[in-house]
VMD Tcl script that draws the C-alpha trace (Angstrom):
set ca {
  {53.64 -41.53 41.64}
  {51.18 -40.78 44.59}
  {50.40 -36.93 43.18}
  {50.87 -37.51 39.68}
  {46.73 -36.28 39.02}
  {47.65 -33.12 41.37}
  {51.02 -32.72 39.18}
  {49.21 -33.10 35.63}
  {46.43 -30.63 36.83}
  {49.11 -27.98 38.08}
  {51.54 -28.32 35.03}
  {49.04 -28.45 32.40}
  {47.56 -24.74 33.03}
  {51.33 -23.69 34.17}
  {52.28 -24.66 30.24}
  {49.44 -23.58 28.30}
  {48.94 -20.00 30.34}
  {52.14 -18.56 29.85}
  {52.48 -20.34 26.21}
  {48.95 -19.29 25.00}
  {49.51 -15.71 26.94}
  {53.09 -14.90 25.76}
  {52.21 -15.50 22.13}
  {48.93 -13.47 21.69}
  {49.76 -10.90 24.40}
  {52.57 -10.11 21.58}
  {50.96 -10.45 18.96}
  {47.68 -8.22 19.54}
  {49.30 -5.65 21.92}
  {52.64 -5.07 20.60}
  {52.45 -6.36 16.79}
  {54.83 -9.02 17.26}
  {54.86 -11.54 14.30}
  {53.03 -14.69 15.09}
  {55.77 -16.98 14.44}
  {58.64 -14.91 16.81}
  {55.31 -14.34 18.99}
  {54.64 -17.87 19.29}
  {58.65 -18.61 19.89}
  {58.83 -15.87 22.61}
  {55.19 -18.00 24.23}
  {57.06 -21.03 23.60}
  {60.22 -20.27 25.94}
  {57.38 -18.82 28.68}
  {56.49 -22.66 29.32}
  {60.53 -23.31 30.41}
  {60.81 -23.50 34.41}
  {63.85 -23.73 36.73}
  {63.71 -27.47 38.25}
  {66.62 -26.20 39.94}
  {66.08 -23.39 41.74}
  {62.93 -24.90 42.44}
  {64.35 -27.89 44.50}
  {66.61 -25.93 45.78}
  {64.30 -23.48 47.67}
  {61.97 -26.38 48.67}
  {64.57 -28.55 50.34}
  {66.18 -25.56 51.88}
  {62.64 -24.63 53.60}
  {62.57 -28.49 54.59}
  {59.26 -29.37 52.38}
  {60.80 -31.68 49.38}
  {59.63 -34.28 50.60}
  {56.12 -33.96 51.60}
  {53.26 -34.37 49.17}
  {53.42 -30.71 48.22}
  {57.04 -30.53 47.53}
  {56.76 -33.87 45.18}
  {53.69 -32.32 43.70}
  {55.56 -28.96 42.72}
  {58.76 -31.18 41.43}
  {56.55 -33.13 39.13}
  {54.48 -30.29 37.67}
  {57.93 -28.57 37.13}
  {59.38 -31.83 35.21}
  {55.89 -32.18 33.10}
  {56.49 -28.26 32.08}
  {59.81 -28.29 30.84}
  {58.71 -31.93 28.66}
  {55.75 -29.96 27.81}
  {57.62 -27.34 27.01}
  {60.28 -29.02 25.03}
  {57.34 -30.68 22.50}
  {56.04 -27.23 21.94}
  {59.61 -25.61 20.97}
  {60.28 -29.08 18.66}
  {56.90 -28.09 17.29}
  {57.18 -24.38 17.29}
  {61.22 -24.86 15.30}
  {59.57 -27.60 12.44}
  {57.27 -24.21 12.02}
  {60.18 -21.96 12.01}
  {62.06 -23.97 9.59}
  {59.19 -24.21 7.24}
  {58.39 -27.63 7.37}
  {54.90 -27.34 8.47}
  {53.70 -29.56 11.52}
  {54.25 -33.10 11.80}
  {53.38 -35.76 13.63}
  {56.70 -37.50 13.39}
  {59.29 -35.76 15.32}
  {56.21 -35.11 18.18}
  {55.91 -38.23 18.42}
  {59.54 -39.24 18.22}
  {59.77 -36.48 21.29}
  {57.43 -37.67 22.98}
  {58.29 -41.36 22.93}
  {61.75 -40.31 24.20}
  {60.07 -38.32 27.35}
  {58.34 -41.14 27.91}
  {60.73 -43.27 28.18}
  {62.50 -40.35 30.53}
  {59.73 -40.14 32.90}
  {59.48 -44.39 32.74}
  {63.73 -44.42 33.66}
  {63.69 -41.76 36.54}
  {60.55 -43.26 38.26}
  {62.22 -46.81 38.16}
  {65.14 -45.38 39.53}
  {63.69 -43.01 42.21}
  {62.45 -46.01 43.36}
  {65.44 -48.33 43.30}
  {68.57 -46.22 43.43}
  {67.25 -43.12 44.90}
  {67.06 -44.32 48.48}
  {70.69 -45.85 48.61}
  {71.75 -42.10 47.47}
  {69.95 -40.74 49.65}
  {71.42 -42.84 52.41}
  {74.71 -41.92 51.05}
  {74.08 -38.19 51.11}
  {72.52 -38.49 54.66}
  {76.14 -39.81 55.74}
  {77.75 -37.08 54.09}
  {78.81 -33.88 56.03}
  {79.20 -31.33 52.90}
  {77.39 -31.31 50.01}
  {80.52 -30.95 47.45}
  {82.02 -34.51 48.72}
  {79.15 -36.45 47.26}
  {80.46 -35.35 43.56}
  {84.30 -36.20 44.90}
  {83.93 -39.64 46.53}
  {82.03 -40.52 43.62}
  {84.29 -39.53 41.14}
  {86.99 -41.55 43.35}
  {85.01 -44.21 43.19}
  {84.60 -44.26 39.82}
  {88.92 -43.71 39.45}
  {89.85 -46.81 40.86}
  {93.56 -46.47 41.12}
  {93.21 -43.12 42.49}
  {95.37 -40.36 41.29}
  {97.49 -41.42 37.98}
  {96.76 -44.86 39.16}
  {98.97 -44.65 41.99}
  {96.11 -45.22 44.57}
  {95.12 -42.00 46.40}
  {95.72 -43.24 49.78}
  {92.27 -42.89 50.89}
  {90.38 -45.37 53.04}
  {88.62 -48.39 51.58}
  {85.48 -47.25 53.06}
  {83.21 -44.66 52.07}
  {83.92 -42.46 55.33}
  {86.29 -43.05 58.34}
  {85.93 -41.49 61.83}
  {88.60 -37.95 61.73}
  {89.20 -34.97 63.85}
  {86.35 -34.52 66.74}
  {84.56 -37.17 65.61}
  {83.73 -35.64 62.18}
  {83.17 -38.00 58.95}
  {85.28 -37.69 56.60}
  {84.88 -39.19 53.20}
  {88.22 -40.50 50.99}
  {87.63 -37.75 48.94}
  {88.29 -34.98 51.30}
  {91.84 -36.67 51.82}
  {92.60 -36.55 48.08}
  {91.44 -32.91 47.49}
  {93.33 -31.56 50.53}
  {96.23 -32.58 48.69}
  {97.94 -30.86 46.15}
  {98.28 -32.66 42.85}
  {100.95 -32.96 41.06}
  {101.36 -30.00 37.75}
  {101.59 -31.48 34.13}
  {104.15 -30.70 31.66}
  {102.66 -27.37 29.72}
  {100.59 -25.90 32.59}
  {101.46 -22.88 34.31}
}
mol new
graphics top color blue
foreach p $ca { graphics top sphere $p radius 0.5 }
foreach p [lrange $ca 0 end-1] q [lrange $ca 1 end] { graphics top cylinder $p $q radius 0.2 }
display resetview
């Protein structure tokens, strides 16, 4: 990963600001107990991977350094922030700290992180390719879940092309998908 440093250096304080903040802003200025003070710091560190991407590809910067350097610190948070609440709910359930079930956590991030680099780097650019070909957005999920139904619908074969997008009106793609949701399907016994 080309920004990984840059990533680590952003998520690090973006973890242990709002973590270290949350808890003992609570605790000293409003008399919060330090466990529920150090659960409320705990859910500070969570971010939204989602929203993020979302805004960065819709302002077209995803995929310059920046945008991959904002995606990773946002993936290191919420892993950071999943060890602290495994840590923070052994505390809560009166176990005392650990090392075990840290460990065991992080191990399985690990692991994660190893799986979706290998991947982005393998399988990410045929989906990408894919999605490039794609018109809308909701046919990726429904020519892959055609794919993935072989015989189409009730295994009757869905009629769709063999392809993954034929030539239709004005020139427009349009994937097998789109021809079995413009359909209606047929209604099962018991459904209104």
């Amino acid at each position: 990963m080309a920004v990984g440093g840059q990533a680590i250096s952003v998520a690090l304080p973006g973890v242990i600001l709002p973590f270290v903040m949350g808890a003992l802003g609570l605790h000293v200025f409003f008399t919060v107990p330090m466990l529920p003070a150090i659960f409320a710091g705990a859910a500070m560190t969570a971010t939204s991977i989602g929203i993020t991407a979302s805004v960065l590809g819709e302002l077209k910067v995803l995929r310059t350094r920046e945008g991959q350097m904002v995606i990773g610190a946002a993936v290191l948070d919420d892993i950071l922030g999943i060890l602290i609440l495994a840590v923070v709910v052994a505390l809560a359930a009166g176990e005392g700290f650990t090392a075990g079930p840290v460990v065991r956590h992080v191990g399985a991030a690990s692991v994660f992180v190893a799986v979706a680099l290998a991947l982005s780097r393998t399988a990410a650019p045929a989906f990408d390719a894919l999605l490039d070909r794609l018109l809308a957005p909701g046919e990726v999920a429904v020519a892959a879940g055609e794919r993935l139904w072989p015989g189409g619908r009730h295994g009757r074969g869905s009629g769709a092309p063999a392809g993954p997008l034929k030539r239709g009106r004005g020139g427009q793609g349009r994937s097998g998908g789109e021809a079995l949701v413009s359909r209606q399907l047929p209604r099962h016994r018991g459904t209104p």
